[in-house]
Each structure stands twice: as structure tokens, then as C-alpha cells.
N, C-alpha and C positions, 0 to 999 in steps of 0.2 A: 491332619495331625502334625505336630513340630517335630524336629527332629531326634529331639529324645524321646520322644514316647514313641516314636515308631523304631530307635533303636530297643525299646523293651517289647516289642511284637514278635512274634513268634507267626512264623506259617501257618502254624496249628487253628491261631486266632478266627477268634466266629466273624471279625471284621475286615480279612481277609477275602479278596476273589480268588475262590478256589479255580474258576475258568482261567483267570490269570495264569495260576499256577499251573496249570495243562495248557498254557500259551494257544486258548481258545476264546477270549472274552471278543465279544461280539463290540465291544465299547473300546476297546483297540482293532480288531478286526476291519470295522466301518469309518476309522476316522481319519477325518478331511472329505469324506464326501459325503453325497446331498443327501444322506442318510445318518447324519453323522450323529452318534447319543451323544454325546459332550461326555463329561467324567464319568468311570464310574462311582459309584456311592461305596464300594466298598475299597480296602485300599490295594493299591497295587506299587509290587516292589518286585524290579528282578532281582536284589538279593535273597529275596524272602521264596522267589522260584529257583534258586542255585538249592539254597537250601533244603528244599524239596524233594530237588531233583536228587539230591546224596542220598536222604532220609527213605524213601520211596523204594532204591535198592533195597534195602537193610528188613523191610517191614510193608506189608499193607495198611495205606492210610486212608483206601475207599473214599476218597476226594473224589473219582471218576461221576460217584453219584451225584454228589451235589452239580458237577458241571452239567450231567443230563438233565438233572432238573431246569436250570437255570436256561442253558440254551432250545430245549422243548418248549418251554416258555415262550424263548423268543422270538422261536420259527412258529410257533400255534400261533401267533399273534399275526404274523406276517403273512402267513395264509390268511389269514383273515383281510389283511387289506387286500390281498391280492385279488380273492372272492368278491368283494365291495367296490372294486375298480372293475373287475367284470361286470357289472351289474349295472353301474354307472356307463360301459362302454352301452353296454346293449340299450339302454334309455337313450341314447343319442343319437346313435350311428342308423343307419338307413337296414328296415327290416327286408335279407335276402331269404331266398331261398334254402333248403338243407344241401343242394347240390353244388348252389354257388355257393355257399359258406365252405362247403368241401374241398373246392376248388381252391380258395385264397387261404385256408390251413395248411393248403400243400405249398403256396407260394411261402408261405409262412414258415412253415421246418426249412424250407429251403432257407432263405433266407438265416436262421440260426444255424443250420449248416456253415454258409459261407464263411457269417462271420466269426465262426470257431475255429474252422481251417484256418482265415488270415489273422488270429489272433494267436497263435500255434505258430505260424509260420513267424510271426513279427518276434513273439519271446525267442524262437532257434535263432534269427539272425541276429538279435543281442547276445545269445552266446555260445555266437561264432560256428552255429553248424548251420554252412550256407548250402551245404547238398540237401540236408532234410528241408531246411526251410523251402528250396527249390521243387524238390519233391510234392511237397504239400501244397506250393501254388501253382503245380498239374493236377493235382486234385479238386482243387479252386475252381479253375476252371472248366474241368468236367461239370461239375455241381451248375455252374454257372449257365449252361447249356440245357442242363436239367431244368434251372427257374426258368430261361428264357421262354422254353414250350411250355412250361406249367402257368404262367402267366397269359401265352396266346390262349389258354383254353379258358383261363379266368376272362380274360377280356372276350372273348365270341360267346360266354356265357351269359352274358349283360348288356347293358344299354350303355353307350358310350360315355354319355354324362353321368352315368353313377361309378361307371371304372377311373373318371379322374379324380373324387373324394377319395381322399386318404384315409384307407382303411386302417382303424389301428385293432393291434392285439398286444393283451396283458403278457411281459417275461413271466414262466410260471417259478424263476427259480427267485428276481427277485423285485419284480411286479411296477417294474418300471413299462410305459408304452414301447411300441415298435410299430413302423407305421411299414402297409406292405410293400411304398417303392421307396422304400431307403437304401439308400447307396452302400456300397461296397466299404466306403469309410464309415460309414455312422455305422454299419453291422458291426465293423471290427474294434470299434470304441466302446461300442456298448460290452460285447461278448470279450474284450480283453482289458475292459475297462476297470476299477479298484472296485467297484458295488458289487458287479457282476463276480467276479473271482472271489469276492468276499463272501456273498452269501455260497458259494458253490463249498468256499471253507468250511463256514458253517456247520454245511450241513454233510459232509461231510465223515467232520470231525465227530458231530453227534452219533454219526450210525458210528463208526467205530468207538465210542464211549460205552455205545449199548452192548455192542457183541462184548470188550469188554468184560462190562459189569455182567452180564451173562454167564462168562466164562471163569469169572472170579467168585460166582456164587453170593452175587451180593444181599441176595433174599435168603442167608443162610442166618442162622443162630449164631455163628460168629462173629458174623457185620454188625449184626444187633448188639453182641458185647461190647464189641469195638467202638461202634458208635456210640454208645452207653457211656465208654470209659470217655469218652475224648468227650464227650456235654459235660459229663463230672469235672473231668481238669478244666474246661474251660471257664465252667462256669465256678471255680474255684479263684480261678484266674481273676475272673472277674468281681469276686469277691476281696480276692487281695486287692486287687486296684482299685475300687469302692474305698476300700479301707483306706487306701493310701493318700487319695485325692478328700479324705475326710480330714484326717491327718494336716493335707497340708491348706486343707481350707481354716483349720485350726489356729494353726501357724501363722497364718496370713492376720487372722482375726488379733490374734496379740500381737503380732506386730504393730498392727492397726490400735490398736489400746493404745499399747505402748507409746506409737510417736502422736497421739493426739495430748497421752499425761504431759508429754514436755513439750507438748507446743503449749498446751495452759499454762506450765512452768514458767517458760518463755515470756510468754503474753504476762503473766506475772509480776518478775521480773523487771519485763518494759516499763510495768506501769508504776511500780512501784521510783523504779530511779527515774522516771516523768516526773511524779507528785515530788522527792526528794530533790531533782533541778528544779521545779518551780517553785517550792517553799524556798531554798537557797537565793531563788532569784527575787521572790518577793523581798526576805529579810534584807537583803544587799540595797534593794531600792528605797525599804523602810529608812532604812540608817542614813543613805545618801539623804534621802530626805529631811531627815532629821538635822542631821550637819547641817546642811544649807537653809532649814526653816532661823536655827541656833544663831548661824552666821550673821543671816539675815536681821535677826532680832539688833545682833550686837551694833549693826550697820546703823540701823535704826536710833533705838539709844546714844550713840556716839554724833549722830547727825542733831538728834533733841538737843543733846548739852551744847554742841556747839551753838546750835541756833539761842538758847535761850543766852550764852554768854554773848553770843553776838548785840544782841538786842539791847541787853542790861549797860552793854557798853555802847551803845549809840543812844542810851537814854542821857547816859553820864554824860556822853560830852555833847548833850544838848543843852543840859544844866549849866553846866559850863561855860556856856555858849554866852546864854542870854545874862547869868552872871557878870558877865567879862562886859557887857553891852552897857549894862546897869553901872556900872562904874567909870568907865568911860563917858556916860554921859553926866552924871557927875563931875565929873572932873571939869567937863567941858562950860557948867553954870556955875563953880567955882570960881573961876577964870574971866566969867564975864559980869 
């Protein structure tokens, strides 16, 4: 959404994460890690949670439901891969016994033991309770005495080359592998890692959503009202905003008339003082024309007469000529 239309959203809105709003959405909860949902699809605003957060004093807005729904959802789902990776382990991994399987379940808790303890102890030394934290890695340790004999009785339990495959087992909180001789760092990465504490969130938060919703009577005839009124406004709401965005598709539409009538105008226009400089420019070149055919003419005529008087007068004094000759010689047989 742009920034205006999300300042005309209201909390209330059906397009709102209501999980958002109880600072439970599992699509903030999981992200940056390798579970990560990317956005989620409906919108999220911590203003639109401030606002909530006032409103929510004042009045029951039975938001809690929708978030159970929404996060039930999300852990039903997740058990489900969880179930499916189990299944897949068992398809792979080498078929023991019910006793040795007993056996490496116990290395197993152990193992989530530990690395709850040093994931516990690593948050106190970040905030600066070095006695607790110190406390808890004596506890570490005990436990760690615990795996060490729980593992000689796995291993005397089997054959030497099936104790070196790396057993794994599914986390049941959130279904990531654990393999049974992982080190005291990889226990405490996983168990104090963001997936790990994320889904413990989770689900956390959902059971207290339900007692809750429990305790607030949300299977009563007044949630039902309630909810009743708030799909009426909303979907009022949504009726106004239907209306609005028709309105302004309207708008847009005559606009759109509008600037194509005076682009033709335009275009018009262009063409009409186009045709008006090119008849301007033809007449201009007619006349030039004309002038100079005119001129031409006169050039013409003026060169005729002279030629014909040139001629008339080179006839003359050829008459002349021979005249003058004729008497001359005359003269000259007078003489003799």
C-alpha cells in the first residue's frame, strides 16, 4: 500500500495482522532465518499496534481469536513437517533395536539439556549476571557426566561401526536435525539460536492466547455481537473505499478525455498553420516565378530588337559598300 492509503487504515481493518498487533506474527518472529516467510500478506504497522494497544484498554476487540487461529495454523503445519522428517529419518537411518533406540533418546534429552543450560548461561553473561551464569555452567557440567555414561551404555549396546554413524533426531519444537555427538557449541547454537527461541515463542504465546480467549468468554453471545458489529463497519468501510477508488477511476477517465480533446486540438492546429505556411510558401515562389519568367521575357525582346537593328544596319553598309566600289571604278575608265 502507498503511504496514503495506509494513513486512511485503521487497526480495526480486515487487511491488518491482527498477530501483528499482539506482537506475535510468526513472519516477524522467523525472520532472517532459514525458516524465514518473507512478508507477510497482510499489512503491518507499529503505529496501527500503538493504537491498539490504547483502544484495547478502553474496550474488548477479541483480536486474541483471530491470532489463535492464524498461529494454530501455523504450528498444525509445522508439526506436520516435523512428523514427515521423522519418517524420512526412519527410511534412512540403520534399523536398531527398541533398547538401543532407548539408549540414544536418552543421549538425546541429554544433549537438549546441555544445550539449554549453556544457551541460559550465554543470555545471563550478556546481561551481566556472571554469578547465575556461573551457576548454570555447574549444572552444565553435571549433566555432562550424566551424557558421558549414557553414551558408554549406547556404545556397549552396539557394534562399533554402527556407534560411528551419526545418528540424527528431529527438534520436536522446531524440526530442524540434531545429530547424537554434536558438540557442546552446535547444542548451544541450535537451543539459543533465533529458530529455536522463535518457534518456543510461538508457541508459547498461542497457549496463552487460548487460556485467554477462554477466560474472556469468546464462545459467548457477545463476541458474536461484537464480531457481527466490527464485519458490518468493516465491510462498510469497504464499501466506502470501493466507492472512492470508483470515483477516482472516474476522474482519472475525464481527465484522460480531456487531455486527448486538446491533444487533437493541438494536432489541429499544427496542421492547419502547416497547410497555411506551405500555401504562403508556394504563392511566394509562384510570384517569384512569375517575375523572373516577366523579366526574362523582357531580356529576350530587348536582345530580338537589338539583333534585328544590328543586322538591318550591317545590310546598309554593305549596300554602301559595293555602291562606293561601283563608282570608283567608274571613275577610274573615265580617266583612261
Amino acid at each position: 500500500l502507498c503511504d496514503e492509503s495506509r494513513q486512511r487504515v485503521k487497526f480495526t481493518d480486515e487487511r491488518v495482522c491482527k498477530s501483528h498487533l499482539l506482537n506475535c506474527c510468526p513472519h516477524d518472529i522467523l525472520s532472517g532465518t532459514r525458516m524465514d516467510l518473507g512478508e507477510c500478506s497482510k499489512i503491518h504497522d507499529l503505529a496501527l499496534r500503538a493504537d491498539y494497544e490504547i483502544a484495547s484498554k478502553e474496550r474488548d476487540l477479541f483480536f486474541e481469536l483471530d491470532a489463535v487461529d492464524h498461529l494454530e495454523s501455523f504450528i498444525v503445519d509445522c508439526d506436520r513437517r516435523t512428523e514427515l522428517a521423522k519418517k524420512r529419518l526412519a527410511e534412512t537411518q540403520e534399523e536398531i533395536s527398541a533398547e538401543v533406540a532407548a539408549k540414544a533418546e536418552k543421549v538425546h534429552e541429554l544433549n537438549e539439556e546441555i544445550g539449554k543450560l549453556l544457551a541460559k548461561a550465554e543470555q545471563l553473561g550478556a546481561e551481566g549476571n556472571v554469578d547465575e551464569a556461573q551457576k548454570i555452567l555447574q549444572e552444565v557440567e553435571k549433566v555432562r557426566s550424566k551424557k558421558k555414561d549414557a553414551e558408554e551404555e549406547y556404545r556397549n549396546s552396539m557394534p562399533a561401526s554402527s556407534f560411528q554413524q551419526q545418528k540424527l533426531r528431529v527438534c520436536e519444537v522446531c524440526s530442524a536435525y540434531l545429530g547424537l555427538h554434536d558438540n557442546d557449541r552446535r547444542l548451544a547454537d541450535h537451543f539459543g539460536g533465533k529458530l529455536h527461541l522463535g518457534f518456543i515463542q510461538i508457541r508459547e504465546k498461542l497457549e496463552q492466547l487460548k487460556v485467554c480467549s477462554r477466560c474472556h468468554g469468546y464462545g459467548s453471545d457477545r463476541y458474536a455481537r461484537s464480531r457481527s458489529r466490527d464485519r458490518d463497519r468493516d465491510r462498510d468501510r469497504e464499501r466506502e473505499r470501493e466507492r472512492d477508488r470508483d470515483r477516482e477511476r472516474e476522474r482519472r477517465r475525464r481527465r484522460s478525455r480531456s487531455a486527448s480533446r486538446e491533444k487533437r486540438r493541438t494536432r489541429s492546429r499544427s496542421r492547419s498553420r502547416e497547410r497555411r505556411r506551405r500555401h504562403r510558401t508556394r504563392s511566394r515562389s509562384r510570384s517569384r516565378h512569375s517575375r523572373e519568367h516577366s523579366h526574362k521575357s523582357s531580356r529576350d525582346r530587348d536582345r530580338e530588337r537589338d539583333g534585328r537593328r544590328g543586322s538591318s544596319e550591317r545590310r546598309s553598309d554593305g549596300l554602301n559598300g559595293r555602291v562606293e566600289s561601283h563608282r570608283s571604278g567608274d571613275r577610274e575608265a573615265g580617266e583612261l
